[in-house]
Each structure stands twice: as structure tokens, then as C-alpha cells.
C-alpha positions in Angstrom: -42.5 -20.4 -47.7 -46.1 -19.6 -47.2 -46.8 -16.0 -46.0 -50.2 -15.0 -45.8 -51.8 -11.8 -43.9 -55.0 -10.7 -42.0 -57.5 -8.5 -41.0 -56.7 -6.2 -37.8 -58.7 -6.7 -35.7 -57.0 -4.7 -32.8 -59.9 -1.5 -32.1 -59.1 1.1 -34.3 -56.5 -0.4 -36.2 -56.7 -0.2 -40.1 -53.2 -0.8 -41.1 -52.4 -3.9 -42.9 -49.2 -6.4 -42.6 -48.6 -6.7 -46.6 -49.3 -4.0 -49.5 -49.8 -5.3 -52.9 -46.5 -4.0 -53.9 -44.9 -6.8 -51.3 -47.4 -9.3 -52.8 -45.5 -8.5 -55.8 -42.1 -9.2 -54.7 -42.8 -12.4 -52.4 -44.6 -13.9 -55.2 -41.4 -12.8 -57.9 -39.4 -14.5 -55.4 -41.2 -17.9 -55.5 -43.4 -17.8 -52.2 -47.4 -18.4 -52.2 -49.3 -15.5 -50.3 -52.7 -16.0 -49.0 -54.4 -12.4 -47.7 -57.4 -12.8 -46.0 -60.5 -10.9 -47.6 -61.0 -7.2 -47.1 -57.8 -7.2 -45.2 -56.2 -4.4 -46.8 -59.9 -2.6 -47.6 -59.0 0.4 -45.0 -55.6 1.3 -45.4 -56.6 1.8 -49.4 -56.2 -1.7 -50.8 -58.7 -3.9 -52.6 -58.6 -7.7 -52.9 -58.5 -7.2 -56.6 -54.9 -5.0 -56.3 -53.7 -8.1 -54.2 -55.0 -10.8 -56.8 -53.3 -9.0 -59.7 -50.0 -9.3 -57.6 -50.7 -12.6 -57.6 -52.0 -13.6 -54.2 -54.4 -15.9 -53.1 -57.6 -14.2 -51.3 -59.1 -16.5 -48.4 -62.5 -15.8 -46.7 -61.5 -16.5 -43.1 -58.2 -15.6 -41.2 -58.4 -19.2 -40.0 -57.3 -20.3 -43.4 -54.7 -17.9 -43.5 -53.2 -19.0 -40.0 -53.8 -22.4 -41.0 -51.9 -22.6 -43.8 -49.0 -20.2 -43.2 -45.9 -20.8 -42.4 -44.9 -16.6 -41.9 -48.1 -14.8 -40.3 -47.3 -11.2 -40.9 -49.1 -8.5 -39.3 -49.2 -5.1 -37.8 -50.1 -5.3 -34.3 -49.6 -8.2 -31.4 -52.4 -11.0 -31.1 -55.7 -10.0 -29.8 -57.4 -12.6 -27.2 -59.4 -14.3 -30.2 -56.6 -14.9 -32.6 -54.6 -16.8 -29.8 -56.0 -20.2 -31.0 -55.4 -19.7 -34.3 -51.7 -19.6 -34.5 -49.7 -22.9 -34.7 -46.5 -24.5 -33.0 -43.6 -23.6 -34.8 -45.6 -20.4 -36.8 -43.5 -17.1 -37.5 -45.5 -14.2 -36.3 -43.7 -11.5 -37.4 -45.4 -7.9 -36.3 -45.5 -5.5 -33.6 -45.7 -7.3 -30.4 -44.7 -5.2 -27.5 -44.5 -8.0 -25.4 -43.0 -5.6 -22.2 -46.2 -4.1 -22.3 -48.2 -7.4 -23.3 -47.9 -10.5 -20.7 -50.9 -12.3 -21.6 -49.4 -12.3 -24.9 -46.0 -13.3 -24.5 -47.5 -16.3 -22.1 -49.5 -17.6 -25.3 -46.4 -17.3 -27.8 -44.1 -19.1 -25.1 -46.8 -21.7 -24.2 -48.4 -22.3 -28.1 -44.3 -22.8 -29.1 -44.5 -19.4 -31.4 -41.8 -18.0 -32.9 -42.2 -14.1 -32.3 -40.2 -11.7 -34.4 -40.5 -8.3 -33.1 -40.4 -5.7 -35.6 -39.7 -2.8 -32.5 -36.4 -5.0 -31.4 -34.6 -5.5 -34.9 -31.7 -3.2 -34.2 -28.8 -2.1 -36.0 -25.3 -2.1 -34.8 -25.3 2.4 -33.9 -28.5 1.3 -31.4 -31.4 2.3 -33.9 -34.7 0.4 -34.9 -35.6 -0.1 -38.7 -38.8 -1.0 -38.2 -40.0 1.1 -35.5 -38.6 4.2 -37.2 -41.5 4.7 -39.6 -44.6 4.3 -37.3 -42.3 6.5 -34.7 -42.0 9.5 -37.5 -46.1 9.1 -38.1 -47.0 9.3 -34.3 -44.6 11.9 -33.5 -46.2 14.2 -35.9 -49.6 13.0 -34.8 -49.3 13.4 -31.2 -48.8 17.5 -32.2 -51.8 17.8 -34.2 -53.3 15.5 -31.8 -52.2 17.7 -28.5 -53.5 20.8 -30.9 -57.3 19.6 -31.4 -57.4 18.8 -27.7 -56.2 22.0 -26.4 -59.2 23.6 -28.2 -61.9 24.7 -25.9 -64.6 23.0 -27.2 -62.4 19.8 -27.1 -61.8 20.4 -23.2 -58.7 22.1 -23.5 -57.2 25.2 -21.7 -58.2 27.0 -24.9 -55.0 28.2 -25.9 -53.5 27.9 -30.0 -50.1 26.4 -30.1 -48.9 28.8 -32.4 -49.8 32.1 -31.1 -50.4 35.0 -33.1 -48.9 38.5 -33.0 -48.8 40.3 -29.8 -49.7 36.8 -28.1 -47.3 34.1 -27.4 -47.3 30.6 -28.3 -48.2 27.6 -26.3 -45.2 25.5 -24.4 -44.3 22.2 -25.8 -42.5 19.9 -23.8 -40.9 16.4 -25.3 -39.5 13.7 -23.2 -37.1 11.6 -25.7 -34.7 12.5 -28.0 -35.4 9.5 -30.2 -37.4 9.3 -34.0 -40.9 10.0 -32.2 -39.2 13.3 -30.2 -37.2 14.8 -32.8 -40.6 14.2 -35.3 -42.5 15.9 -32.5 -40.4 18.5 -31.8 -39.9 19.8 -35.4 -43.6 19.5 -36.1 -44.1 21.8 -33.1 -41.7 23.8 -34.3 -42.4 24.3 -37.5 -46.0 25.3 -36.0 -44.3 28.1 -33.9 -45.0 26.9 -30.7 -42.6 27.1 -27.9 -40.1 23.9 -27.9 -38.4 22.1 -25.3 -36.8 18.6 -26.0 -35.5 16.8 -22.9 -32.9 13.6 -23.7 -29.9 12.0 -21.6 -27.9 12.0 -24.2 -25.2 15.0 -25.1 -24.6 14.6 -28.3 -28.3 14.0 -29.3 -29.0 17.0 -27.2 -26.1 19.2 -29.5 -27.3 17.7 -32.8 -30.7 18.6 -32.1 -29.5 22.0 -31.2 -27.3 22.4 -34.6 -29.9 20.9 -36.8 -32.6 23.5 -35.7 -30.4 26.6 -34.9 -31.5 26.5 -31.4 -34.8 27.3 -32.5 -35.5 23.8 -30.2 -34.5 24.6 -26.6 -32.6 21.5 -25.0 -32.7 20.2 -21.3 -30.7 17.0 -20.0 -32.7 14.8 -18.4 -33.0 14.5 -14.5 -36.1 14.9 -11.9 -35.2 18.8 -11.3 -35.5 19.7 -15.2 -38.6 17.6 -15.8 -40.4 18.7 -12.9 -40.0 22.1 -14.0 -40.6 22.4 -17.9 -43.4 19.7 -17.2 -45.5 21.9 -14.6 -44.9 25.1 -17.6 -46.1 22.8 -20.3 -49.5 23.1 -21.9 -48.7 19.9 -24.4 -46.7 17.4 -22.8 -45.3 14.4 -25.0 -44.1 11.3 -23.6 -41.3 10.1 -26.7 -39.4 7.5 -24.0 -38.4 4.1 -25.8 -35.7 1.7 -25.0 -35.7 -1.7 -27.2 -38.0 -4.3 -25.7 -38.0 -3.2 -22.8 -41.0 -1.1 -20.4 -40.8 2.5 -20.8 -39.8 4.5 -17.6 -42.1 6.5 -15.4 -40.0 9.7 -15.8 -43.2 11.6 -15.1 -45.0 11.3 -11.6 -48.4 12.3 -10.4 -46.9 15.3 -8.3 -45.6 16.4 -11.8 -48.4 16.1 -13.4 -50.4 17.8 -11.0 -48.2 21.1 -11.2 -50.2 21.3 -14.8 -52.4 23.9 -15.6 -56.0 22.7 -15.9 -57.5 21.8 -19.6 -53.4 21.3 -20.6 -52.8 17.8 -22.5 -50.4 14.7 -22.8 -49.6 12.6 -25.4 -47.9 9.5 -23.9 -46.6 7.9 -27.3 -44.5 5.8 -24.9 -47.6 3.6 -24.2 -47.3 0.6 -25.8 -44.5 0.2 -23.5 -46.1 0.8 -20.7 -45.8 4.7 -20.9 -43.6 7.2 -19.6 -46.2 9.0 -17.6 -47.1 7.5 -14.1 -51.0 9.0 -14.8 -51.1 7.3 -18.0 -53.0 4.3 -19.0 -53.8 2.5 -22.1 -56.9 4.3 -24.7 -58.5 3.2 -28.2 -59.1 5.3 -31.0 -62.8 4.6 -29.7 -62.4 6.5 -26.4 -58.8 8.1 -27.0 -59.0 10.2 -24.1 -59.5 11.1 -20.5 -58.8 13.7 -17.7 -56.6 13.0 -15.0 -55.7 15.6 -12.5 -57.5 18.2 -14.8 -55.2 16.9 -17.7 -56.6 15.7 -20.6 -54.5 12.3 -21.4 -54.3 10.9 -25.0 -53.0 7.5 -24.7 -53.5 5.6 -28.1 -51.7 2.4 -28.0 -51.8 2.4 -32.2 -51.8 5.9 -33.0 -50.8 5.6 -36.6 -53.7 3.4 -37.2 -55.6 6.4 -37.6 -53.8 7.5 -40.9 -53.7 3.5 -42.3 -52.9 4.5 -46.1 -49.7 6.6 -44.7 -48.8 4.2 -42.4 -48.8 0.9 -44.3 -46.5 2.0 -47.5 -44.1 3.9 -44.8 -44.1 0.3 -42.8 -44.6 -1.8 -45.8 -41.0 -0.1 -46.9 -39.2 -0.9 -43.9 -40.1 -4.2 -42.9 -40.0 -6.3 -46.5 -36.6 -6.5 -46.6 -36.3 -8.3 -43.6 -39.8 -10.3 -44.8 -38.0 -11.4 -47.6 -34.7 -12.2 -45.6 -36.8 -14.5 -43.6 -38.7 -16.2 -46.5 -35.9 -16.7 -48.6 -33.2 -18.0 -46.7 -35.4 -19.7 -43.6 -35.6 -17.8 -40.2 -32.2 -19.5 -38.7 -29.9 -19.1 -41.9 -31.4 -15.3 -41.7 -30.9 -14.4 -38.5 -27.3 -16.3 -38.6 -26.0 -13.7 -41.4 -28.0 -10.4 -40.2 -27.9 -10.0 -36.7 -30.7 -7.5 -36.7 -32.4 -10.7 -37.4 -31.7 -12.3 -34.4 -32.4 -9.0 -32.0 -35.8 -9.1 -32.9 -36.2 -12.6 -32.1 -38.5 -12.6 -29.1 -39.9 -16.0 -28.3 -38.3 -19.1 -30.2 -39.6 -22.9 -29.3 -41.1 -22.1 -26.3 -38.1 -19.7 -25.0 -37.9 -16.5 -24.2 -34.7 -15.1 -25.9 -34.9 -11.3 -25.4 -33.4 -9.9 -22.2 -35.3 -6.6 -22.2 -38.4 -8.0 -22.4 -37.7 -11.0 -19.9 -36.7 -8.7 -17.3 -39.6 -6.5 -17.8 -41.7 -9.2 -17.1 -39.7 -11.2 -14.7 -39.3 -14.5 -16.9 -37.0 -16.3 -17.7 -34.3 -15.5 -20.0 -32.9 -17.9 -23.0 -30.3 -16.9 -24.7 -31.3 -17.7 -28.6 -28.9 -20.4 -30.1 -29.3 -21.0 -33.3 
């Protein structure tokens, strides 16, 4: 197969869909790669890197869409890539498509297979590909909900960690997933003042062994939300459920009951978010107030560390990238049904139930 790569061109996005190192083993494994120019360029990589791997640098993503039969990237589609792709194409990347109906109308209508890399699941529930990015923007949203509690950042003015005689900052995470337990012990590890809130008991009592109870563990309902949320000075939104929009566990009323110049990191959002104040942001303009919160609302967060990012992502998803070239998408998806899961939109049809109900679509069960 033909696999080629592009340029991001998503705002503030500086990840890349291939390293060199995958070059390398696509190439060893009898495929031709074309990587458009400059593609890698922020996230660390040069074209010369990619051309000793032994790929073939194009000028123009048009040539790469053109001529590939896998398109692998990082993020979904943005408006001017839409006529690029081709009937029958692989896009394999982030798409996100509960959050992204524009997007999902132009794979289903443009006869695009979409393979998801957030809905490849394993049999225990948890998501190979979204687990890397979701260990990166956990620890980002702390150092993130740090710089904007700083005064001269519009914050509350108030240091997470504390210092002798004065206590630390509260830290409230919503999600008991990758992105909240990453929060939660980068928090911790800061010394602020931790509260993880999760539905589920025995996350809730392995989260409580791991750290010693040095994490403080609420079940979720309205009642307990309501009340660590209005005590919070950082508030991080860690909700996910494969493919499908994120719920608003937060309200408005909630958020109000926060004390002026506090902050929330809604990681949640390219889901929709978990926050009923929140709304999508760019690295450009990451933030705004809302009912005197400060609301950071990034919808690729760990495109602002692109060289971290990449390799961590690059790790996790060529496996399946070489599953896919080497056997065909069918045969692959046939023998690993992790495969399959992250199978979005095949031949026109939508053939992932979260996502279809999310968006009120119709829902084809994939047959392959």
C-alpha cells in the first residue's frame, strides 16, 4: 500500500502523523511512503531524516492525498482538505466525529473510510491510541491551570502548591480515566490539594491504594460535584466515553459557585466537553472568562509539546498502521477486533453506534 502523510494544518497543531522511525518500518515492510514537505519540520523532523528512511518527499499535500491509498494524520480534516481526499481513501487519525458533524457528513458523503484512532478499544474497555495524547494533556492541563491562576495571567493569584504556614490550592478532576489519574498525580506530586471524582468503585479504590490516599476520592453524582466544584480553584474536565459526546456533568449554576480568577481545563472538549460553560479554543486564543472563570478549552492540547507528542503517538499507533498496510483494512480488522471498533465511516456508512447516536444518524452495522 501507499501511505503518505501531511502538514497539519489544524491552528496550533505541530504534531505529525508519521516519524521517521515508522518511515523506517513501512518502507522495511515493502510499502512506498510519500510525506509531504516540511511536514514533520515542527514536531523535530526534517525532510532529510524522512528521505534517509527512505521516503519520498512531495511539495504539495495534494500529491500526497492523491496518490495514497492510507492518509495518516493527527487530527480530523480541516474545511480545505475536504476535497482532497478520495472515494474509498483510509484516513486514519484523530477524528472525533461526536464533536465534528461537518466532518463526519464529508467522510459519509466523499465514501471515506475513517479509522478513528480514539475508538480502537481493547477487550477490558481501554483505548490504545488515545492513551498517549491522554497522559500528555493530563499533565498539561496542571501546568496549564498553574500559569493561569497567576495573577498577572488573570488568575485568583493563588500557587497550587502552597508553602509553609499557607495551604495549597484545591484541585478538582472529573474522570477517573488516563487524562484524570495523569492529572491527578501531577497535582499531586505538586502538593496541591486533590480530589478525583469517577463512577466507578474499583477505579475509585485503586486510585486510593496506588497513592496512599494522598488523592481524595468522591463517586460521582450532582450533590458531590456541585460541592468540590464550587471549592475548587482548578477545575479539570477528564470525562471520555468512546466515540461518543462527553456529558455536561458540570452546569452553569456550578460553575458560578466558583471563586472569581479560579480556572477550568475542560480536556473533555474535543467531545464536546464536560463543562456546560465550555466551548471550543485554539492555542491562538486558548482562553476566556466565563462567569469570572477563566476557561482553557484547547481542542489539541498536546500540539503544544509536538516533539513529545509525536514519538509517544507514533508508538502507539504503528502497530495498527502496519496491521492495516500489511494485511488490507478488511483481513485486519477481521483478525483484531480493535480494528474494527475504530472503524467509523466505511463506503458511505456510518458503522459506530456512539458516534451515530451523538449525532442522530443513522447507524450501520460494519460487515465485513
Amino acid at each position: 500500500m501507499i501511505t503518505g502523510t501531511v502538514k497539519e494544518i489544524k491552528i496550533g497543531e505541530n504534531r505529525v502523523g508519521l516519524t521517521p522511525q515508522g518511515v523506517n518500518a513501512l518502507v522495511k515492510a515493502g510499502h512506498k511512503v510519500l510525506v509531504e514537505a516540511n511536514a514533520g519540520r515542527n514536531s523535530g523532523f526534517s525532510d532529510d531524516e524522512y528521505r534517509k528512511e527512505g521516503a519520498t518527499i512531495v511539495e504539495r499535500a495534494q500529491e500526497v492525498y492523491a496518490e495514497s491509498d492510507i492518509v495518516v494524520k493527527v487530527k480530523e480534516p480541516q474545511k480545505s482538505e475536504f476535497n482532497l481526499l478520495m472515494e474509498n481513501q483510509i484516513l486514519f487519525t484523530y477524528l472525533h466525529l461526536a464533536a465534528e458533524p461537518e466532518v463526519a457528513k464529508m467522510l459519509l458523503e466523499r465514501k471515506i473510510t475513517g479509522v478513528a484512532y480514539e475508538t480502537i478499544e481493547l477487550v477490558d474497555g481501554s483505548t490504545p491510541l488515545l492513551a498517549p495524547m491522554s497522559e500528555v494533556a493530563g499533565r498539561m492541563s496542571i501546568q496549564i491551570g498553574m500559569h493561569y491562576l497567576e495573577k498577572t495571567n488573570g488568575g485568583f493569584g493563588k500557587l497550587l502548591s502552597g508553602v509553609p504556614g499557607v495551604l495549597p490550592a484545591k484541585v478538582t478532576i472529573i474522570g477517573t480515566g488516563v487524562v484524570g489519574i495523569n492529572a491527578a498525580k501531577t497535582a499531586m506530586g505538586i502538593g496541591a490539594d486533590v480530589t478525583i471524582i469517577g463512577r466507578n468503585p474499583a477505579q475509585l479504590r485503586m486510585i486510593d491504594d496506588t497513592f496512599g490516599g494522598r488523592i481524595k476520592t468522591l463517586f460521582s453524582n450532582a450533590y458531590n460535584i456541585e460541592k468540590a466544584v464550587s471549592e475548587s480553584d482548578l477545575l479539570v474536565g477528564a470525562v471520555y466515553l468512546t466515540g461518543e459526546s462527553a456529558p455536561k456533568l458540570v452546569t452553569r449554576a456550578m460553575v458560578k459557585k466558583m471563586r472569581t480568577g479560579s480556572v477550568i481545563v475542560d480536556v473533555a472538549i474535543d467531545q464536546g466537553g464536560c463543562i456546560e460553560t465550555s466551548k471550543p479554543t485554539s492555542h491562538q486564543n486558548p482562553i476566556y472568562v466565563e462567569e469570572g472563570v477563566t476557561h482553557y478549552c484547547v481542542t489539541n492540547m498536546p500540539g503544544a509539546v509536538p516533539n513529545t507528542s509525536t514519538l509517544a503517538l507514533a508508538n502507539a499507533t504503528l502497530p495498527y498502521l502496519l496491521k492495516i498496510a500489511n494485511q488490507g483494512l478488511e483481513n485486519a480488522a477481521k483478525k483484531d477486533p480493535s480494528i474494527s471498533k475504530g472503524i467509523n465511516t466505511y463506503r458511505g456508512m456510518l458503522t459506530n453506534k456512539g458516534v451515530a447516536e451523538s449525532l442522530k444518524i443513522r447507524y450501520d452495522e460494519l460487515k465485513l
